[in-house]
C-alpha positions, 0 to 999 in steps of 0.5 A: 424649206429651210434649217434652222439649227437650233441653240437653247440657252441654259445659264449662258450656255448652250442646251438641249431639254429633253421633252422641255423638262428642265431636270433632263439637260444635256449641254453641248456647249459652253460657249453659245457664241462659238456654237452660232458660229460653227452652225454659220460656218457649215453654211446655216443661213438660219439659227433658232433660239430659245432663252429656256430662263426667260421662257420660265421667268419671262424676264428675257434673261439671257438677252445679253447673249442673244445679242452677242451671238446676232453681233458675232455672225451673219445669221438670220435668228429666230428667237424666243423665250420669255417675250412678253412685252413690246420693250423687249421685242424692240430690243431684240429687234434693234439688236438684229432678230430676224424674227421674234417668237411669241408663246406663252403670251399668245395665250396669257396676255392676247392684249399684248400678243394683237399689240405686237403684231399690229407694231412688228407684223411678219417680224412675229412668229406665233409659238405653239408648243403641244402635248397630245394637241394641247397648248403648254405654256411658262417654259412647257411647265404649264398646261392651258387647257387650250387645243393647239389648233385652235390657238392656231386659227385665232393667231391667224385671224390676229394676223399672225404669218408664222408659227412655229409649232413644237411637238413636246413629246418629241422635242429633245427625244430623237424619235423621229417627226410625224409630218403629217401634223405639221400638215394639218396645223398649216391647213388650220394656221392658213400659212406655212408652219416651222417644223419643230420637236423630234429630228433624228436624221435625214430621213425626217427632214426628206418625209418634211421635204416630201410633204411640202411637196404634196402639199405645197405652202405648207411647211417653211422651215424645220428646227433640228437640235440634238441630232446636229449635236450628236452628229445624227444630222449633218448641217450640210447635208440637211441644208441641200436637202431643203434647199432641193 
């Protein structure tokens, strides 16, 4: 398992949302370029990214500061929010993402979504964002009316390797992770799955760690936000906790 420290960009800046809602922003930094480098310097291998503007607009519209953050550091990044087309995966790509993160075109443009993963392959994720088992889409703004795993077995079938799934209830709220879902996706999914949405502390990332354990292959990494910035979570410590 690994950390993925994680950065929502905002109007250039560094976010957190609670449960995706866009009127309950806290932001933590200014700077997101500064912030990716104060997560490399307590030794984060990983950064997970998500363009909030893009996710509603589908524009990438922060792409310029994504750039700057992977030209600023060594980090591997996970991004996502607003990739809707083959010229801006490209675009990510060649400005060094480690891997891009694909939601709402999972779901709204599949045509798109089997194009890119024939092109890019496991430089894809799939990103399953949910609501009591239901897929949201546009930024969380939107129900599909699509089960989440579902979507997860036919991303698999597409030939999708990664997923990174987020639990929007939780996400942003601190109220603590229920690993036993991140299990159950991974048994739909096939593969691994990114554990994202609701780290409070220490104690979600060794119930993650310890789930992997009983059931190995299926948790790769979790996304941790606001329990890093509110210091309920120390970079360090969750680091060697996954690493263990």
């Amino acid at each position: 398992m690994y950390l993925l420290p994680a950065i929502d960009i905002l109007d250039g800046k560094a976010v957190r949302l609670g449960q995706g809602d866009y009127e309950r922003v806290t932001v933590y930094n200014d700077d997101p370029v500064e912030q990716a480098k104060i997560f490399e310097d307590a030794g984060a291998e990983w950064l997970h990214m998500v363009d909030l503007d893009g996710a509603k607009s589908g524009n990438a519209d922060n792409i310029r500061v994504v750039e700057a953050i992977m030209k600023a550091t060594n980090l591997k990044v996970e991004i996502g929010g607003g990739i809707r087309s083959l010229p801006v995966i490209e675009r990510l790509v060649n400005a060094g993402a480690t891997r891009c993160v694909l939601g709402t075109a999972l779901v709204r443009d599949r045509d798109f979504a089997q194009a890119a993963i024939e092109k890019y392959g496991y430089m894809l994720a799939a990103g399953i964002d949910a609501k009591s088992g239901e897929v949201a889409v546009s930024g969380w703004l939107e129900d599909s009316g699509i089960d989440a795993f579902e979507l997860a077995r036919k991303m698999s079938a597409m030939g999708y390797r990664h997923l990174v799934y987020t639990d929007i209830a939780r996400d942003g709220m601190q109220t603590g992770i229920d690993e036993h879902v991140y299990v159950e996706m991974a048994k739909a999914f096939g593969h691994p799955v990114i554990a994202s949405g609701g780290v409070a502390g220490m104690d979600d990332i060794v119930r993650l760690v310890q789930a992997e354990a009983e059931n190995p292959g299926s948790i790769e990494g979790v996304i941790a936000g606001r329990a890093i910035y509110e210091d309920a979570l120390i970079v360090e410590e969750a680091i060697a906790a996954c690493e263990e």
